[in-house]
C-alpha positions in Angstrom: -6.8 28.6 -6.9 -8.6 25.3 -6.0 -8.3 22.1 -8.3 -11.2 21.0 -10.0 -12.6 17.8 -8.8 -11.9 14.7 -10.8 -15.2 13.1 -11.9 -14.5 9.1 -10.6 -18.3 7.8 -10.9 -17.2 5.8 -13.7 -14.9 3.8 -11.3 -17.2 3.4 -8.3 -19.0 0.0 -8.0 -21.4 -0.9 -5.7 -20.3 -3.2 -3.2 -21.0 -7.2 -3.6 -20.9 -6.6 -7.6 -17.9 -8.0 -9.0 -15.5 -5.5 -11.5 -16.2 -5.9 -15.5 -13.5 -7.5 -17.8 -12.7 -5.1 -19.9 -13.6 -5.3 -23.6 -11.9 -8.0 -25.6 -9.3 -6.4 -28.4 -7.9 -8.3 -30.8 -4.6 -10.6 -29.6 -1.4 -10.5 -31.6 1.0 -13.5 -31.6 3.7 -12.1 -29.2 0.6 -10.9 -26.6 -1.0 -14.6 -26.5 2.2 -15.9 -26.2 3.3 -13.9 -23.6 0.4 -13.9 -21.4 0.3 -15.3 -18.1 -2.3 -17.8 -16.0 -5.6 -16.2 -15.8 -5.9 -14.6 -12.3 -8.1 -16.3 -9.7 -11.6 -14.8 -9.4 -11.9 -12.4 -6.8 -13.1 -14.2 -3.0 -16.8 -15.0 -2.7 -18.8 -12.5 -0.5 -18.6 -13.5 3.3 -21.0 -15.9 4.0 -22.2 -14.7 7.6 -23.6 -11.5 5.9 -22.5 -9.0 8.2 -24.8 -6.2 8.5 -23.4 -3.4 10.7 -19.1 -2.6 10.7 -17.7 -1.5 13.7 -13.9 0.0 14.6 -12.4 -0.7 17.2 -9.3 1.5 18.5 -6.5 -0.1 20.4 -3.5 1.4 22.6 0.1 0.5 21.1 0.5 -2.4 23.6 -2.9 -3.8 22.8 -2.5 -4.3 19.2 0.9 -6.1 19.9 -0.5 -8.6 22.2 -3.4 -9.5 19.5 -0.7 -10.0 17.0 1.3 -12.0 19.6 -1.5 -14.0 20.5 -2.4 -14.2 16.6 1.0 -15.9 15.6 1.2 -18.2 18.5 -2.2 -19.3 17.8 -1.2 -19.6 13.9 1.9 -21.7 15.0 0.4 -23.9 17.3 -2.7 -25.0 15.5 -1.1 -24.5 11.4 -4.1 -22.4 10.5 -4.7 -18.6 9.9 -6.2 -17.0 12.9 -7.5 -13.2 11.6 -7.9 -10.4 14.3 -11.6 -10.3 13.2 -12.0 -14.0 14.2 -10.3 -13.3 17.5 -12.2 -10.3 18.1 -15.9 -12.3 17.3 -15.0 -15.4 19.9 -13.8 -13.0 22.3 -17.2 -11.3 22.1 -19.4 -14.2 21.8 -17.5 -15.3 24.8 -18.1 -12.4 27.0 -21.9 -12.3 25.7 -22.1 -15.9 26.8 -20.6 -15.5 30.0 -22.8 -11.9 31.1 -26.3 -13.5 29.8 -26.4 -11.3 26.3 
C-alpha cells in the first residue's frame, strides 16, 4: 500500500523572498516576560548575483587538503576563508593565467 503524499505547497517559498512572521496572538504576562532577544534577520541576498550553481565532486584526499588549506588560511590571516571563496580565486586565477 503506498503513502499518500503530504501536500507541502503551503511551506514552499520562492527563493530571495524572506519567510512571514506568523500572526500576532495575544501575549500573557509570563510569555512577555519570558521571551528572549528578537532573532537577527535572516542574511541579505548575495550581492554578486550568481546566476548558474555548479557541484563540484572531490576525492576523499581532495576535500581534506581544501579544509587544510582553509584553516591555515583562517589562522594566519584571522578571517573566515569559505571553500566557495577558495574555489572562485582558484578559478579566476586559472582563467587569468590560460587567456579566458
Amino acid at each position: 500500500m503506498t503513502r499518500p503524499k503530504a501536500d507541502l505547497t503551503a511551506l514552499a517559498l520562492p527563493k530571495g523572498e524572506p519567510p512571514q512572521a506568523p500572526a500576532p496572538t495575544e501575549a500573557t504576562p509570563a510569555t512577555v516576560a519570558t521571551a528572549g532577544p528578537a532573532p537577527s534577520p535572516p542574511p541579505a541576498s548575495d550581492p554578486k548575483g550568481y546566476a548558474h550553481t555548479l557541484s563540484l565532486r572531490l576525492t576523499a584526499e581532495q576535500y581534506r587538503r581544501l579544509r587544510r588549506y582553509v584553516a591555515s588560511e583562517e589562522d594566519r590571516t584571522g578571517r573566515r576563508v569559505t571553500h566557495q571563496g577558495v574555489i572562485e580565486l582558484a578559478l579566476a586565477e586559472f582563467l587569468d593565467a590560460r587567456g579566458g
